[in-house]
C-alpha positions in Angstrom: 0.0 0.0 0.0 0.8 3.8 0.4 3.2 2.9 2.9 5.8 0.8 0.4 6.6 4.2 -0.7 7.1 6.4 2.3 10.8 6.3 1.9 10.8 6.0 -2.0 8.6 9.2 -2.6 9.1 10.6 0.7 7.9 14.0 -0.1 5.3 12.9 -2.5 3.9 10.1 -0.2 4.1 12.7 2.8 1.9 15.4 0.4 -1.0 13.0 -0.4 -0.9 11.6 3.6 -1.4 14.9 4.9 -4.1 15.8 2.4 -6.4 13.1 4.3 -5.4 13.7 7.6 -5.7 17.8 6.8 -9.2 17.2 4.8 -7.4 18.8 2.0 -8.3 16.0 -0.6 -8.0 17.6 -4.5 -10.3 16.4 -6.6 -8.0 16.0 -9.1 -4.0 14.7 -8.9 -1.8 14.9 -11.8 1.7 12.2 -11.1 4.5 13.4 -12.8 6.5 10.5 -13.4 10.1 12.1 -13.7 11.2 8.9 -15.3 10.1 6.5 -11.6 8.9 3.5 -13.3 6.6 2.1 -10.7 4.4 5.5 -11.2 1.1 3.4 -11.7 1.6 1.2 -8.7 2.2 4.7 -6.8 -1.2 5.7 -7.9 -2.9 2.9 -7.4 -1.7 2.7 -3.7 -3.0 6.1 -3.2 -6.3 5.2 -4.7 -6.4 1.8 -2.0 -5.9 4.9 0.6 -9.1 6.9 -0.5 -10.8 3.8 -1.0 -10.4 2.2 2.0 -12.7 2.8 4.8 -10.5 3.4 7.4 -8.0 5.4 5.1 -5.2 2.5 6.1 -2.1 2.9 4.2 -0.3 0.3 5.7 -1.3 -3.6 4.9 -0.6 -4.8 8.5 -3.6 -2.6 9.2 -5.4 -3.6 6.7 -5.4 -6.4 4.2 -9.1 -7.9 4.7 -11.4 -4.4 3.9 -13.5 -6.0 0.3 -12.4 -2.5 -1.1 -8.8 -3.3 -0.6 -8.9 -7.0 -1.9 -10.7 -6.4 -4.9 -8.7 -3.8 -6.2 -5.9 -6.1 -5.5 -7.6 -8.6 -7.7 -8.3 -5.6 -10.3 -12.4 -6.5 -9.8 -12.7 -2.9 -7.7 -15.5 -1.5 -9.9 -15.2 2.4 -8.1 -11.4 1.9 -9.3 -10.9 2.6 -12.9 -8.0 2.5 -14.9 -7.6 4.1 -18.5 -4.8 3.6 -20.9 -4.0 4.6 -24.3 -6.4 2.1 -27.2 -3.6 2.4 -29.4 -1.4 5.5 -29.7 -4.3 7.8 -27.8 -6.7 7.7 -24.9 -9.7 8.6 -27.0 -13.0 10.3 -26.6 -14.9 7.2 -26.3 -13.3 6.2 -23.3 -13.5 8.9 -21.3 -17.4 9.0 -22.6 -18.0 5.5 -21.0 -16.0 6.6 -17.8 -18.3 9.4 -17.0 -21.4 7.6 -17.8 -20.4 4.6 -15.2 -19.5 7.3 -12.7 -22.7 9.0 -13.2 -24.2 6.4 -11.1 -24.0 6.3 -7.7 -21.4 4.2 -5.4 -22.4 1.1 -4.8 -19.6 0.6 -2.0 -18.4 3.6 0.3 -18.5 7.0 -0.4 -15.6 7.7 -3.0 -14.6 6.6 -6.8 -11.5 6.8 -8.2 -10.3 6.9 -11.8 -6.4 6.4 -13.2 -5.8 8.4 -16.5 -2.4 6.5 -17.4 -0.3 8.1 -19.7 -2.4 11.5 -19.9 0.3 13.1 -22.7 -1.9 10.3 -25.0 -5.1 12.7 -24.2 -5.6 13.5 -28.2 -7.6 17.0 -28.6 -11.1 15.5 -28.0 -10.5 13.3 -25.4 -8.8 15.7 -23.5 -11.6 18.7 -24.4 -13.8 15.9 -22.8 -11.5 15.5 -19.6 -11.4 19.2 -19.3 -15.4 19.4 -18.6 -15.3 16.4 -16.4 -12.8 18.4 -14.1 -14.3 21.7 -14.8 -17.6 20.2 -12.6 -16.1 17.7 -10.1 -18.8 15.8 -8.5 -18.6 14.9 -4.7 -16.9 11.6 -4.1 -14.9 11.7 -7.4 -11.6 11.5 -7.7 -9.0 11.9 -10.8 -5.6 10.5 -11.1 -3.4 11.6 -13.9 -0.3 10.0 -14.6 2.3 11.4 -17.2 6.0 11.4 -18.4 5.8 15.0 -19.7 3.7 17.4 -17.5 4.2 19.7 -20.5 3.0 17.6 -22.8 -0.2 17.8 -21.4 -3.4 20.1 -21.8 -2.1 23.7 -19.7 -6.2 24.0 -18.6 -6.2 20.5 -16.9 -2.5 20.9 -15.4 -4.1 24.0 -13.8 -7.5 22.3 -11.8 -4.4 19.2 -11.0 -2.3 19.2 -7.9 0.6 18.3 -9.1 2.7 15.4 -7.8 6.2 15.0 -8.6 7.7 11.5 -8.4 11.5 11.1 -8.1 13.6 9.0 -10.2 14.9 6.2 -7.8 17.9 5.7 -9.5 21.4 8.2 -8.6 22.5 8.6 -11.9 24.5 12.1 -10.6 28.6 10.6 -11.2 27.6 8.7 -14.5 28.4 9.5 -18.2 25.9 10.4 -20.2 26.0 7.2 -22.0 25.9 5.4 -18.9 22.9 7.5 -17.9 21.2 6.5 -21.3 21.6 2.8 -20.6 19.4 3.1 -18.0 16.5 4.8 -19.5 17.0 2.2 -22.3 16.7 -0.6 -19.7 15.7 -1.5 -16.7 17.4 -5.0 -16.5 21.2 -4.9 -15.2 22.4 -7.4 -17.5 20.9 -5.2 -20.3 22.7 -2.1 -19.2 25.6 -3.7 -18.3 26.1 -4.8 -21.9 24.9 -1.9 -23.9 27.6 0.5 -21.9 30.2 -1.9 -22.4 29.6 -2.2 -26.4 31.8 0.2 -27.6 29.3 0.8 -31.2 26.6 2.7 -28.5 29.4 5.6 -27.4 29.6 6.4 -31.5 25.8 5.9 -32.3 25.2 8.3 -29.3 27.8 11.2 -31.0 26.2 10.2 -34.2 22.3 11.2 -32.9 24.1 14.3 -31.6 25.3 15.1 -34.7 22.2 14.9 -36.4 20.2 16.7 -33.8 23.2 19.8 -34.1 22.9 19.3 -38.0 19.0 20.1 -38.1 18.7 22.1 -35.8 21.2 24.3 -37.9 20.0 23.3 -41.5 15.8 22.2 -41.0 14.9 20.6 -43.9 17.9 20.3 -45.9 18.6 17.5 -43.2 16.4 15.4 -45.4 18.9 15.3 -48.7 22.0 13.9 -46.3 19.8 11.7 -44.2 21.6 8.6 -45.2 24.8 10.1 -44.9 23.4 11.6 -41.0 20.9 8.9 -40.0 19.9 5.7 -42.5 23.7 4.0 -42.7 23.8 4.0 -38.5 20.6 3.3 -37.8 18.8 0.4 -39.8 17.4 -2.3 -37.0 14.3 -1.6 -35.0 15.4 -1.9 -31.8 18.8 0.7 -32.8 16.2 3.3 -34.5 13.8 3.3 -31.2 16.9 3.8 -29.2 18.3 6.6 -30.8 14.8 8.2 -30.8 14.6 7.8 -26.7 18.4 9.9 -26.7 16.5 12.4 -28.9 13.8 12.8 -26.5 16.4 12.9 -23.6 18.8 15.4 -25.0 15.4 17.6 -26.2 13.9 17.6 -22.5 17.5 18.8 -21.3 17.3 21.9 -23.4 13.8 22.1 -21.9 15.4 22.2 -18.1 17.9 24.8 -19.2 15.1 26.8 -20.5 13.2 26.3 -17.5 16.3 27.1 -15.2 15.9 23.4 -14.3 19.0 21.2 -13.6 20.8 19.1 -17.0 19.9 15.5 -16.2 21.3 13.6 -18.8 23.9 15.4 -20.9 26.3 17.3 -19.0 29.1 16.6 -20.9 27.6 18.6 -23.9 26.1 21.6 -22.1 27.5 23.8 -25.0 25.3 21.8 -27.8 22.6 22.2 -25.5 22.7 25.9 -25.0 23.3 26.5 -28.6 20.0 24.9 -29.7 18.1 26.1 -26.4 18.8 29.6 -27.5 17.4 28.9 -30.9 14.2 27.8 -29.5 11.2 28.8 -27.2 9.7 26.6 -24.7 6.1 26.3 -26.7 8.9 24.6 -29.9 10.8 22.3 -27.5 7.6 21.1 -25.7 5.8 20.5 -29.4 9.1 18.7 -30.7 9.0 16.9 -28.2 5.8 15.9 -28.6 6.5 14.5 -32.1 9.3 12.6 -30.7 7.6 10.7 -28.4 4.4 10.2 -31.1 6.7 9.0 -33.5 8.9 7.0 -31.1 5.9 4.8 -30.4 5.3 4.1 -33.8 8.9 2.5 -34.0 7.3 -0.5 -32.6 5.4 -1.3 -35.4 6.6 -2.0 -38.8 7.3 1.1 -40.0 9.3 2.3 -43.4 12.3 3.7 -41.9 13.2 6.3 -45.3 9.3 7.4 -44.9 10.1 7.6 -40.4 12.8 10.1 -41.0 11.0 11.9 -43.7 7.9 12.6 -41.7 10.1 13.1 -38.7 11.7 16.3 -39.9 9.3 17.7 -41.8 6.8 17.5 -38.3 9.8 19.3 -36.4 9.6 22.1 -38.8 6.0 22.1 -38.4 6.7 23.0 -34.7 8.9 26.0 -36.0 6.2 27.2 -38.2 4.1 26.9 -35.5 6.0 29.6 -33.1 
């Protein structure tokens, strides 16, 4: 439960406990994930906290409550839990989720609803959100998880508390390719063998090149694109990798934009500076954006020549778009 994470999420977990014990409850939360991989267990703790009748947060306390065992068993129907169908969280879902909580609570006094992933919230879906959280109903509760707060609809952040998770793992004395590795991975084996293969040090200064080459050229990237991206990256698994050190190395120039500490590329603080100065924080945030879009597509079969193609001309889209 809660708990598991007093030491974890100290700050967080301390936040949410003193919101119940205060009567300060939000009706609305918005988790932002900072890279902590258990962020849905996190909420889903919280939500066994609001849900259970005696507010336990501990399972020595309480580990018989029906509320708490079925949403252990995932049969907790005043718990929901939405995730993207497909690349979005789409209008229909969050049409079916306000007309089961239109009804009244069959158990207790509270319902609860997880929006995982809320950057997937596509223009209606999120428009749909919005009037949900513009007239909160008693006894209902929102959870929003995301990776990119900024990614997300500026009207919800704003009725959200926000709730910043912290990254368990110290990656402060690592390189930057060691750093990588383990936003790449989460098994040790993994990591251990992707910082110790030489070929991901150059395929790292190669994705930095291209990222310094477009930012500086924009479209004309597109006629040396083999030369700058295609003879490097050709196998699934290399191309979705060197997206996720684009996405990185973009939300870096987003922290020196926002006064915000480099977390990944330290060693390459000029690079950074060069392109944040070229960019305002309304760009970075849509670029990034399409780099995380496009990134998921990598995990289908996609034409590689057509990925890059689309990929460019979308970034200049979010120049255009100043």
């Amino acid at each position: 439960m809660l708990d598991d994470f007093s030491l974890e999420q100290n700050i967080a977990y301390k936040t949410l406990i003193n919101s119940i014990k205060n009567d300060k409850l939000s009706h609305a939360y918005l988790i932002e994930t900072n890279g902590y991989s258990k962020a849905l267990d996190f909420a889903i703790a919280f939500s066994k906290y609001l849900l259970c009748p005696n507010n336990y947060s501990n399972n020595k306390k309480c580990d018989k409550c029906m509320q708490c065992t079925s949403i252990d068993k995932n049969e907790f129907i005043e718990l929901k839990i939405i995730d993207p169908d497909g690349q979005w969280i789409k209008k229909s879902q969050l049409e079916e989720l306000q007309e089961e909580f239109s009804k009244k609570s069959i158990v207790g006094n509270k319902k609860v609803y997880i929006i995982n992933k809320a950057e997937k919230l596509n223009a209606s879906s999120a428009n749909s959100l919005l009037k949900f959280l513009e007239e909160p109903e008693e006894g209902i509760i929102a959870i929003l998880i995301t990776e990119n707060l900024y990614q997300v609809l500026s009207t919800i952040v704003s009725r959200c508390q926000v709730i910043s998770l912290k990254n368990k793992l110290n990656l402060t004395n690592l390189s930057t390719n060691e750093k990588i590795a383990h936003y790449i991975s989460n098994n040790v084996d993994d990591i251990d063998q992707y910082i110790k293969n030489e070929e991901n040090f150059e395929k790292l200064k190669k994705v930095l090149e291209f990222i310094k080459y477009y930012e500086e050229n924009h479209t004309n990237t597109i006629i040396y694109i083999n030369k700058l991206w295609h003879d490097y990256f050709k196998e699934k698994d290399d191309i979705y990798n060197a997206f996720t050190v684009i996405l990185l190395f973009y939300k870096d120039i987003l922290n020196i934009k926002l006064n915000k500490n480099i977390e990944i590329f330290n060693d390459y603080i000029e690079i950074l500076q060069n392109i944040e100065e070229k960019n305002t924080i309304d760009t970075i945030t849509a670029k990034i954006n399409v780099i995380m879009n496009l990134r998921e597509t990598i995990k289908f079969n996609v034409n590689p020549n057509m990925l890059m193609d689309k990929f460019i001309i979308e970034l200049e889209r979010c120049e255009e778009h100043d």
